[in-house]
VODREN-260401 format. One record per residue (C-alpha): residue number from 1; x, z, y. Coordinates in Angstrom, 3 decimals, padded with zeros to 6 digits. Layout:
% residues N
[NUM,[X,Z,Y]]
...
This chain:
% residues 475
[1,[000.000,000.000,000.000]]
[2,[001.210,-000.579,003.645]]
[3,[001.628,002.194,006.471]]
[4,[001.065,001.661,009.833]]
[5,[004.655,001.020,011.192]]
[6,[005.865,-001.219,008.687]]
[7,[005.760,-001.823,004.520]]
[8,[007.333,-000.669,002.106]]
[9,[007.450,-001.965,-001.966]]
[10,[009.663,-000.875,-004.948]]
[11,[010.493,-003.259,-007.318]]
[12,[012.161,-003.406,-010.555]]
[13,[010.054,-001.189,-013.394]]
[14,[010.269,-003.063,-016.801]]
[15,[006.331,-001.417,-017.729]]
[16,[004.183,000.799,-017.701]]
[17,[002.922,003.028,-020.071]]
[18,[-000.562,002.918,-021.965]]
[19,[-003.224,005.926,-022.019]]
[20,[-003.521,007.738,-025.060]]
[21,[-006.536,005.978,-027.202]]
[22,[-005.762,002.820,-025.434]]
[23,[-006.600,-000.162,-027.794]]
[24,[-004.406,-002.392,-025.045]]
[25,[-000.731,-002.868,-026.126]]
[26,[002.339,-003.889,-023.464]]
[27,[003.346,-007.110,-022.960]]
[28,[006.559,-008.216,-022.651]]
[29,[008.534,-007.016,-019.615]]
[30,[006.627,-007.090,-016.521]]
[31,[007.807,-006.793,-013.165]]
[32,[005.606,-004.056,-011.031]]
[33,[005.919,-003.377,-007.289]]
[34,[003.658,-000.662,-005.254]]
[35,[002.695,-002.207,-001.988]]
[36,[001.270,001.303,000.219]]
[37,[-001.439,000.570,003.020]]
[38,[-003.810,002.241,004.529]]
[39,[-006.342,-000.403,005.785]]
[40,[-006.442,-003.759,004.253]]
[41,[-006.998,-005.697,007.610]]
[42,[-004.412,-003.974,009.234]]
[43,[-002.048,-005.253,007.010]]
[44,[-000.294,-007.951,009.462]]
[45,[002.207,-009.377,006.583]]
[46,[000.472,-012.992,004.419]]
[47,[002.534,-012.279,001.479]]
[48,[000.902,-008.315,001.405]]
[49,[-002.268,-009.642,001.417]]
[50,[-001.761,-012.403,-001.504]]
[51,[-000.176,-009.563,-003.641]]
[52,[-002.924,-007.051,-003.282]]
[53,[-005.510,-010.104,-003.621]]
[54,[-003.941,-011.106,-006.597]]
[55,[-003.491,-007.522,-008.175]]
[56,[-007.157,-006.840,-007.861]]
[57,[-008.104,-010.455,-009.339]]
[58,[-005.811,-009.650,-012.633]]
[59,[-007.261,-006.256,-012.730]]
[60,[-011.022,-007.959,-012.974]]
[61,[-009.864,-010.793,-015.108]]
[62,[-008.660,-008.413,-017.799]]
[63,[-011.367,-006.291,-017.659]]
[64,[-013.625,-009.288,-018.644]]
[65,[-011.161,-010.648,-021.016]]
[66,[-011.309,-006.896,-022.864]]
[67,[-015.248,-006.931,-022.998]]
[68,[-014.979,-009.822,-024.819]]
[69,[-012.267,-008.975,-026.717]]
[70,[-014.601,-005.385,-027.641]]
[71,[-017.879,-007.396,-028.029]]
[72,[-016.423,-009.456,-031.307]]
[73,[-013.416,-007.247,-032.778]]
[74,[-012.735,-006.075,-035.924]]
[75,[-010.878,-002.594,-036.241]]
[76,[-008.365,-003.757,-038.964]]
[77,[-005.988,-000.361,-038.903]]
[78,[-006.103,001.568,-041.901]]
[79,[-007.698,004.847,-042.827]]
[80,[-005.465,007.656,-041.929]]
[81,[-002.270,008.082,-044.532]]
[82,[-000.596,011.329,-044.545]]
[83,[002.900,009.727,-044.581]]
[84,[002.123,007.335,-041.995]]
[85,[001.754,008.261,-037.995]]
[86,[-001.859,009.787,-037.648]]
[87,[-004.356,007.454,-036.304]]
[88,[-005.419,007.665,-032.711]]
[89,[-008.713,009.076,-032.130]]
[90,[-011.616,006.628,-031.357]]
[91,[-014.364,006.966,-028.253]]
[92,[-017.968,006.987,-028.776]]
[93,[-018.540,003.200,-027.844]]
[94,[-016.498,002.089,-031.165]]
[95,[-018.330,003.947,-033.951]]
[96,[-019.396,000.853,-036.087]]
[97,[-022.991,001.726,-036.954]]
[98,[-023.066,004.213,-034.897]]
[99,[-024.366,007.232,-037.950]]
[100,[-021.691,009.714,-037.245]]
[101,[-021.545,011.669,-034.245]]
[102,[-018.124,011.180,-032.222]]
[103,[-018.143,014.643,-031.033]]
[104,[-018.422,016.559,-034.140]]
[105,[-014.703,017.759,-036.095]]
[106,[-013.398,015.983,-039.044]]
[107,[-010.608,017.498,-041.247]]
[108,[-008.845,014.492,-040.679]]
[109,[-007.843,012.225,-038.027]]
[110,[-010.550,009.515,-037.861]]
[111,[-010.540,006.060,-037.158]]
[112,[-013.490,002.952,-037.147]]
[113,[-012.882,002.701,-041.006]]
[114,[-012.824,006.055,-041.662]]
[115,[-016.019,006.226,-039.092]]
[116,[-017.563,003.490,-041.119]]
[117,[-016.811,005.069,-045.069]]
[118,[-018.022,008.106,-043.556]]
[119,[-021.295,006.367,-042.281]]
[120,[-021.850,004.703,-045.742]]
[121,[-022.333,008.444,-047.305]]
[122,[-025.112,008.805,-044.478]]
[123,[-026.916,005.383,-045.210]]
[124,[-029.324,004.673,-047.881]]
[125,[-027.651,002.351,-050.137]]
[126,[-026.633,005.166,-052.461]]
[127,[-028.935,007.569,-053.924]]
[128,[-026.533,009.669,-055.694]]
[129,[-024.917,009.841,-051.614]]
[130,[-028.558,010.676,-050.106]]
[131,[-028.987,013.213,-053.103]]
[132,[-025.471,015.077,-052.104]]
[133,[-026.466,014.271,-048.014]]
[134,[-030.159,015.815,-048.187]]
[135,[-028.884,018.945,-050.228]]
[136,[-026.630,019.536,-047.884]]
[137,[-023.084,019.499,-049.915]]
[138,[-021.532,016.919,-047.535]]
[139,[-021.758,019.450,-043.981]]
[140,[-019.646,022.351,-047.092]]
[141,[-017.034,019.847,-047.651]]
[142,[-014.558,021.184,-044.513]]
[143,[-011.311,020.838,-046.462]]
[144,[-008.951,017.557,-045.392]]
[145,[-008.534,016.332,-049.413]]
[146,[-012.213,016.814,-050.134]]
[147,[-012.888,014.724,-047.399]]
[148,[-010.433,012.211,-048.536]]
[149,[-011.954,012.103,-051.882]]
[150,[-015.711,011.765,-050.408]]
[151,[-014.492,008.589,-047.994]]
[152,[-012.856,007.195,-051.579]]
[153,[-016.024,007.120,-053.329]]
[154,[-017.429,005.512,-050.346]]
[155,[-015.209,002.630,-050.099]]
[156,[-015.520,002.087,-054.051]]
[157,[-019.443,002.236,-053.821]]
[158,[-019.425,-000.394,-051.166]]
[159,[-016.231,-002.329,-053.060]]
[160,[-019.241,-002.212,-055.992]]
[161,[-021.914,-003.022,-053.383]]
[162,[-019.783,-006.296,-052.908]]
[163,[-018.794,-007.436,-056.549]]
[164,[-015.195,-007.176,-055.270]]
[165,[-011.834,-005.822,-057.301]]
[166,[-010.898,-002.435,-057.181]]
[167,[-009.629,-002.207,-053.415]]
[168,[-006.194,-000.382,-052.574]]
[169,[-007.863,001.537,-050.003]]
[170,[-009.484,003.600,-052.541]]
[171,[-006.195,004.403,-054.608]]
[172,[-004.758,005.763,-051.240]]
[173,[-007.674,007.999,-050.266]]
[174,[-007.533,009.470,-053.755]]
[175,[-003.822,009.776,-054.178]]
[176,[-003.391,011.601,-051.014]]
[177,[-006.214,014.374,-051.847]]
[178,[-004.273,014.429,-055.142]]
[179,[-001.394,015.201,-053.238]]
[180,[-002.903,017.572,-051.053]]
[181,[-004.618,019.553,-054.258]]
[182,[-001.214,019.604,-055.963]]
[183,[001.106,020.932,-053.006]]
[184,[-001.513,024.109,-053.171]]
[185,[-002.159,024.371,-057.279]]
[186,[001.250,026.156,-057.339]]
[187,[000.239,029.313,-055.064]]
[188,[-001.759,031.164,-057.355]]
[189,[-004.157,032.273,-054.107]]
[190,[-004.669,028.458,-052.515]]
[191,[-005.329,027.096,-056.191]]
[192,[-008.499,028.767,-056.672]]
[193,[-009.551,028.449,-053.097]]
[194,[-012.432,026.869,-051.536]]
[195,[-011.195,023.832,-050.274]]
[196,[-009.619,023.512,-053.231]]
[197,[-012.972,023.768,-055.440]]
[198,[-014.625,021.750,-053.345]]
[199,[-012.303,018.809,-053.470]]
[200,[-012.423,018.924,-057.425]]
[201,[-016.096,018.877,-057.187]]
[202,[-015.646,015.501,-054.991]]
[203,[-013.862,014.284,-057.978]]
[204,[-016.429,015.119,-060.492]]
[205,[-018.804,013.704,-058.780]]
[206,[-017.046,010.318,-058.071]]
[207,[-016.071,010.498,-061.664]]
[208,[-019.477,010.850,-062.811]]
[209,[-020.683,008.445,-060.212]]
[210,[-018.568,005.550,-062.441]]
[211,[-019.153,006.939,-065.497]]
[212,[-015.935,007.668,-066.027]]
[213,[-015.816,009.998,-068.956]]
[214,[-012.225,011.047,-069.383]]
[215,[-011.840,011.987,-065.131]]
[216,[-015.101,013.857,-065.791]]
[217,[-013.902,015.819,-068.442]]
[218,[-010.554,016.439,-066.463]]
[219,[-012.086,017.287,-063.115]]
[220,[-014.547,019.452,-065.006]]
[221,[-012.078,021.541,-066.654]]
[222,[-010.366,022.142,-063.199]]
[223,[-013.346,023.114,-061.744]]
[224,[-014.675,025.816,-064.500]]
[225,[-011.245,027.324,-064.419]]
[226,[-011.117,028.048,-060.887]]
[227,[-015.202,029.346,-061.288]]
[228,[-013.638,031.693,-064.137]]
[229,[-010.572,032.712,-062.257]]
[230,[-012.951,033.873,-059.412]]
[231,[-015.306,035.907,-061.616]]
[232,[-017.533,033.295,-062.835]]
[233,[-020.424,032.059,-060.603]]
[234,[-021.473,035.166,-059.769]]
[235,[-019.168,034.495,-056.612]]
[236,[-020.697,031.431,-055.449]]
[237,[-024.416,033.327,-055.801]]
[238,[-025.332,033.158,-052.431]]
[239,[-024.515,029.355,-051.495]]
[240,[-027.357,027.488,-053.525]]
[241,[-025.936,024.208,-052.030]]
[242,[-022.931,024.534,-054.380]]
[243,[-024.617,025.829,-057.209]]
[244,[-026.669,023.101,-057.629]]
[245,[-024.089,020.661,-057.399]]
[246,[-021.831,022.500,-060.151]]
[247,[-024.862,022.361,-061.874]]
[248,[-025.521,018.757,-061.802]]
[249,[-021.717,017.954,-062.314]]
[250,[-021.993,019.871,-065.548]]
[251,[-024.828,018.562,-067.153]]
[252,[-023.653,014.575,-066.303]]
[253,[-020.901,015.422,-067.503]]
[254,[-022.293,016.995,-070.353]]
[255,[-024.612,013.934,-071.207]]
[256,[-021.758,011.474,-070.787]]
[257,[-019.894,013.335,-073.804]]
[258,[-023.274,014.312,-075.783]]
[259,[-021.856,018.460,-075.195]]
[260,[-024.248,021.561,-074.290]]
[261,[-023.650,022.740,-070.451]]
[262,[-021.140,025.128,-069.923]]
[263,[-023.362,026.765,-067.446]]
[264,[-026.884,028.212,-067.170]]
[265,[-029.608,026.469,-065.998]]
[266,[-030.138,028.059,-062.242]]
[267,[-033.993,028.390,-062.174]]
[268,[-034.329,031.094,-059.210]]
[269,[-033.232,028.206,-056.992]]
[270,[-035.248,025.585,-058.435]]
[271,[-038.697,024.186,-058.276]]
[272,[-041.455,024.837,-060.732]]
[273,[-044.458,022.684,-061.597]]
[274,[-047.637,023.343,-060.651]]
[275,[-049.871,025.172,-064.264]]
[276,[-052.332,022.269,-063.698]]
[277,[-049.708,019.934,-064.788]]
[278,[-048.907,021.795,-068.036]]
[279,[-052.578,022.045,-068.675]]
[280,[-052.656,018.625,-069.328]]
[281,[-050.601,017.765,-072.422]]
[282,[-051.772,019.427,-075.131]]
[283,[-052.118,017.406,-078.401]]
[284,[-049.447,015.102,-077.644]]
[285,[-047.409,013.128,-080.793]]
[286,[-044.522,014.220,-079.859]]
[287,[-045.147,017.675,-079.600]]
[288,[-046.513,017.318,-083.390]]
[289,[-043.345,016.326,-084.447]]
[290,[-041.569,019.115,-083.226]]
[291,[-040.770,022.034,-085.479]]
[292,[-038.549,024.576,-083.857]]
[293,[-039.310,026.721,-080.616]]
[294,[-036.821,025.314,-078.033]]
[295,[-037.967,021.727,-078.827]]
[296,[-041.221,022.698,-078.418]]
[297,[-040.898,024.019,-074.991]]
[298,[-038.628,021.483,-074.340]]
[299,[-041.030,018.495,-074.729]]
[300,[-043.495,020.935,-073.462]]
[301,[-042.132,020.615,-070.055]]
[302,[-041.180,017.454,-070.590]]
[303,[-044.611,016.145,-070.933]]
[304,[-045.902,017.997,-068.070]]
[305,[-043.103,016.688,-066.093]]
[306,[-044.318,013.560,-067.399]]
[307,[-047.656,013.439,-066.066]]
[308,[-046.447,014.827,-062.673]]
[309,[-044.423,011.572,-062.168]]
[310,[-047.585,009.831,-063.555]]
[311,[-049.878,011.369,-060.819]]
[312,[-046.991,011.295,-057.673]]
[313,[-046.065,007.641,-058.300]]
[314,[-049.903,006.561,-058.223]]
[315,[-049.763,008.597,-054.432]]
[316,[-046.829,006.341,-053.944]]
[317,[-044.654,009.462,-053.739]]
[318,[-042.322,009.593,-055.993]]
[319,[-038.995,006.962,-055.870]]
[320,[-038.215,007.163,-052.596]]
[321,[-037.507,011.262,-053.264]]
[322,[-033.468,011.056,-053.228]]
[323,[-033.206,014.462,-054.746]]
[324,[-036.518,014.529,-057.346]]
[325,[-034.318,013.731,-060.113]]
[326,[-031.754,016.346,-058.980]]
[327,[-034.293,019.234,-058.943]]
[328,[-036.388,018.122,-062.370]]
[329,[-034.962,015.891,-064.084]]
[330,[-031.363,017.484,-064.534]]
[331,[-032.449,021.250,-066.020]]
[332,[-034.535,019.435,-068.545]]
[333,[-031.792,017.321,-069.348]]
[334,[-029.564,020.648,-069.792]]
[335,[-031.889,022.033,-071.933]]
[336,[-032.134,019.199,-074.364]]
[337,[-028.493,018.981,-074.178]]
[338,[-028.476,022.900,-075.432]]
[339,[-030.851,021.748,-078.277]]
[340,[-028.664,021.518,-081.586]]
[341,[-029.062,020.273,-084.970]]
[342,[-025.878,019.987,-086.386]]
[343,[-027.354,019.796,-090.628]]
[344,[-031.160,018.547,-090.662]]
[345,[-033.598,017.597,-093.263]]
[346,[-036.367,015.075,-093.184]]
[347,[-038.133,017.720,-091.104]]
[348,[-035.266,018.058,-088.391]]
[349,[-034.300,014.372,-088.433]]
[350,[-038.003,013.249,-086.757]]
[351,[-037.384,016.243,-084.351]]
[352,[-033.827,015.193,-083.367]]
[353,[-034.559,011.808,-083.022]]
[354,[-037.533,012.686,-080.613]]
[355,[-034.641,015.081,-078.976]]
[356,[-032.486,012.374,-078.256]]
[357,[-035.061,010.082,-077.575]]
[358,[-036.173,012.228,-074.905]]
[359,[-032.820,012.300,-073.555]]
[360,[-032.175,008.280,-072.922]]
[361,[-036.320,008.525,-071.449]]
[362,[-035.265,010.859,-068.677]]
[363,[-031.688,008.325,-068.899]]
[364,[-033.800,005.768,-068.533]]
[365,[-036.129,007.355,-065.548]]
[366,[-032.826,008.613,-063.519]]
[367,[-032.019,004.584,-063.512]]
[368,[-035.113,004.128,-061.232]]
[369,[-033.711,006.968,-058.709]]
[370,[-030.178,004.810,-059.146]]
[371,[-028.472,007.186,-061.036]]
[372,[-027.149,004.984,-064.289]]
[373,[-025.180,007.207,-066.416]]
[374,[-023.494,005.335,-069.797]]
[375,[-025.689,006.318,-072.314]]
[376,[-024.401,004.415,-075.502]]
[377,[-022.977,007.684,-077.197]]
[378,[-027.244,008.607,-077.550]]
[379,[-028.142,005.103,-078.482]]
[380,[-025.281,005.541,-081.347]]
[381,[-026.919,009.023,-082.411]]
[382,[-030.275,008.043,-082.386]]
[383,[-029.743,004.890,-084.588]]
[384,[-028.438,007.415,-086.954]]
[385,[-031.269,010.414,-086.572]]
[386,[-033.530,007.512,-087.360]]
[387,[-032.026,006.095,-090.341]]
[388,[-032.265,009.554,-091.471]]
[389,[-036.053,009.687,-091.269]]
[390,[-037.284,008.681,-094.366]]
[391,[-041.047,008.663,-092.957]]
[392,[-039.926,007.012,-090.000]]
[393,[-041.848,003.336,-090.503]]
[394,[-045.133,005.455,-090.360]]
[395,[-044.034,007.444,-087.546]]
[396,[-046.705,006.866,-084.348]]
[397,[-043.571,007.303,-082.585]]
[398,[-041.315,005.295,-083.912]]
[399,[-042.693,002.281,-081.240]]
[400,[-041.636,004.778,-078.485]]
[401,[-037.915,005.585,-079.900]]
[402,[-037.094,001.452,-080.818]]
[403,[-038.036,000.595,-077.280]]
[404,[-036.076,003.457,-075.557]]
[405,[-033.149,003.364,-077.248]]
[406,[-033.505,-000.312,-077.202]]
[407,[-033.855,-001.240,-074.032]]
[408,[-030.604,001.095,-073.149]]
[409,[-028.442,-000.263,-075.844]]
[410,[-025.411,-002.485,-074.809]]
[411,[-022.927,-002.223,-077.468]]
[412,[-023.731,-005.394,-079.625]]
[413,[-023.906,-004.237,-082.789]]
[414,[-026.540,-001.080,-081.709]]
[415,[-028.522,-003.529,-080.075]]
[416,[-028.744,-006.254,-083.002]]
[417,[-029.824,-003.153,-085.040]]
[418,[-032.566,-002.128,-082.998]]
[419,[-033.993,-005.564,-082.095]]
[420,[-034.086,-006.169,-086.107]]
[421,[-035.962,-003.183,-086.483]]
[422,[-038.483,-003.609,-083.680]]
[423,[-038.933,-007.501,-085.756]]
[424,[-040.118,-005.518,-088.786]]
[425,[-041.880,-002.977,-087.172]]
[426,[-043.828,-006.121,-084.958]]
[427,[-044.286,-007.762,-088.548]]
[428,[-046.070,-004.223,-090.390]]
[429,[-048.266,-003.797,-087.784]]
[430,[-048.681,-007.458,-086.917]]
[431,[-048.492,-007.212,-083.090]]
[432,[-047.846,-010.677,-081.663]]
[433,[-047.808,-009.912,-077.987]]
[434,[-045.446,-007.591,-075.949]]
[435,[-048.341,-005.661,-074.110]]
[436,[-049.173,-004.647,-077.950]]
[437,[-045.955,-003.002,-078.406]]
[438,[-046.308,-001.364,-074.894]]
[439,[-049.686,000.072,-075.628]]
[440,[-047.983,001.999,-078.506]]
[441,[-045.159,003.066,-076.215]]
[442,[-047.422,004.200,-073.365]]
[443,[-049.238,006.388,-075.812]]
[444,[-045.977,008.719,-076.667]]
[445,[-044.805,008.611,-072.833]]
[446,[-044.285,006.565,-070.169]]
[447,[-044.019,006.208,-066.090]]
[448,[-044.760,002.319,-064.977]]
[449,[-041.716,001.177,-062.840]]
[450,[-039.158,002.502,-065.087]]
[451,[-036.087,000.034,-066.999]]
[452,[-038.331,-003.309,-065.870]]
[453,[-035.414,-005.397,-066.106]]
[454,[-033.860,-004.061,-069.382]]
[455,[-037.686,-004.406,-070.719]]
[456,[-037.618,-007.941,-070.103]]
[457,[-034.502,-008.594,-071.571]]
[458,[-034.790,-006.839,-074.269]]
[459,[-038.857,-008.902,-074.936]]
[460,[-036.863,-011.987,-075.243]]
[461,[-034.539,-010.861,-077.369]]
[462,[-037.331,-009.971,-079.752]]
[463,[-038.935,-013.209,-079.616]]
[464,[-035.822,-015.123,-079.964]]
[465,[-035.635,-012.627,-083.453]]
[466,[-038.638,-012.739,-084.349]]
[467,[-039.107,-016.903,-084.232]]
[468,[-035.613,-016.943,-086.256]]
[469,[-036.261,-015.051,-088.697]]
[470,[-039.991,-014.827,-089.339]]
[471,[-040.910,-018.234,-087.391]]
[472,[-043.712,-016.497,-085.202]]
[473,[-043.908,-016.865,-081.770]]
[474,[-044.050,-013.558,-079.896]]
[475,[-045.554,-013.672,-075.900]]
């Protein structure tokens, strides 16, 4: 700027430095002079005036140029690497779809992809995400390698979402919460700490989440010893948030491996049915072919719980409840699960395959709330229970336990086995039409909307079958 008696300018500065957050980088070298003034039209020199003109014109210029530049870029940086410089904090005008709040505290540094993985928990495009969101368990998970862990499953969930390979981003996320876990494991006070539970929980659950069996059983392990070292779950009592989510860790875990829960079922902070429900299923088949108390009570509730769906999804209330399945579908999973009949006779054999047929029905019925645990290790077992049953091909529910285990089988040689046997049963009681066979079904157990696509399938399978090898055409 100019005085009044005279001008004054200092060249020679190479650049200047950029603000802290500042997506604009330097450069090159650029020559800078300050021109001091008081009053632009007292400024008597020409060349003055065509440097402060032309200043102000660059400053406007790039501040266009940078709206644009704002209005169609792509943050490309990645997420935030422990062995890397931290990333810079972002303002609240660059928070990709805009879900998470740029005021609230992360436990780590957070950038627009971390923003945006951290958004994808909070959307609905996940319902095992929207089940862990509505419960809560996401605002408990304060520790930096849990975090890590939760923004790993996101960015595999939307590498699924996309059909894509395995991305590296995913690897990193998870190897530094590894790291972070393992640099406390070795103080015997930080090992069985909060942070540190809590981040093996976000492994379980992205374990279970890809039905991966073995990182289940390994995360699981982790996390019981810590609950034992710490007096059992007596200590967690008074957070039902993490209760329930230990809870549901175990029993996936415990279905992916056929196993009974390691822990109770936690019914003082769980819903109960209504009695007019239970009032309703007396007389059913399946309760007639169960001998022994707990699988009496078991399909007991089970058929009650049964015509609750029934009755919520004719309201039109009922699949768009993200945590339903969470709060009655997983105890009566665990209690089948407990169920055990480890030597059987005829007797036993109809019960356990109505057990385990009862297990891939409530499989099958998570599948509509998105949650697709691998089920083949039940579709092996009840092949077996009903080869077993010598008065199976008279069984009224033998329709019921072909189509369920069916419908859910993928290993080739299960799923030959129980197409065959569907072909004779169509054959003995010389049903021609698929709506037949469903009639049967439906009068065991079912909830319309449930495994429509695997039901298809698996109809023209049968037909295929049944033309080849008894030459009858089945609609």
């Amino acid at each position: 700027m100019e005085p009044r008696h005279g001008e004054t300018s200092a060249n020679g500065m190479a650049q200047g430095s950029l603000p802290i957050g500042s997506s604009m980088s330097p450069i090159g070298s650029t020559s800078l002079q300050f021109v001091t003034f008081t009053n632009f039209n007292q400024t008597t020199t020409t060349e003055t005036k065509k440097r402060v003109r032309s200043h102000a014109q660059r400053r406007v210029q790039e501040k266009r140029r940078q709206e644009r530049r704002e209005g169609i870029a792509k943050d490309t940086l990645p997420l935030s690497n422990a062995d890397a410089p931290r990333s810079l904090s972002i303002g609240p005008c660059r928070l990709g779809s805009g879900r998470s709040n740029p005021f609230t505290s992360y436990p780590i540094e957070m950038n627009l992809r971390a923003h945006e993985l951290f958004d994808h928990l909070h959307g609905n495009t996940c319902p095992m995400f929207k089940t862990l969101n509505n419960i809560g368990f996401f605002k408990t998970v304060l520790d930096e390698a849990a975090f890590r862990q939760l923004l790993c499953t996101s960015s595999a969930h939307m590498t699924r979402l996309r059909d894509e390979t395995e991305d590296p981003e995913t690897i990193i996320l998870s190897t530094q919460a590894i790291r972070s876990v393992n640099n406390r494991i070795a103080d015997p006070v930080l090992a069985i700490s909060d942070g540190v539970l809590v981040t093996i929980i976000a492994f379980a659950c992205h374990a279970v989440m890809f039905n991966d069996i073995k990182g289940t059983l390994t995360h699981f392990k982790g996390m019981e010893a810590i609950i034992q070292s710490r007096g059992g779950l007596e200590f967690i009592k008074s957070n039902p948030v993490l209760r329930t989510v230990i809870f549901w860790v175990d029993v996936n875990a415990a279905f992916l491996q056929d196993q009974v829960p390691r822990f109770p079922i936690p019914y003082d902070i769980l819903p109960h049915l209504c009695v007019d429900e239970i009032a309703s299923v007396s007389g059913s088949r399946l309760l007639q072919a169960c001998s022994t108390n707990e699988m009496i009570s078991a399909t007991y509730d089970l058929l009650a719980l049964n015509q609750y769906m029934v009755n919520k999804a004719k309201a039109g209330d009922l699949w768009d409840n993200a945590i339903f399945a969470g709060l009655y579908i997983v105890p009566l999973l665990s209690k089948l699960l407990t169920i055990r009949h480890n030597t059987f006779d005829a007797t036993l054999a109809k019960e356990e395959s109505c057990r385990i047929g009862a297990l891939l029905y409530l499989s099958g019925i998570r599948r509509r709330f998105g949650i697709a645990l691998t089920g083949d290790i039940h579709v092996q077992n009840l092949k077996r229970a009903i080869s077993e049953d010598i008065s199976s091909n008279t069984d009224p529910i033998l329709p019921w336990l072909l189509v369920i285990g069916g419908v859910q089988s993928v290993q080739l040689e299960d799923r030959k086995w129980f197409i065959s046997e569907i072909a004779n049963l169509l054959l003995r009681l010389q049903y021609s039409t698929w709506g037949e066979l469903m009639a049967a079904v439906r009068g065991v157990l079912w909830v319309e909307g449930i495994l429509e696509a695997e039901c298809e399938q698996f109809r023209t399978d049968i037909a295929s079958e049944v033309w080849s090898k008894y030459g009858y055409i089945f609609l």
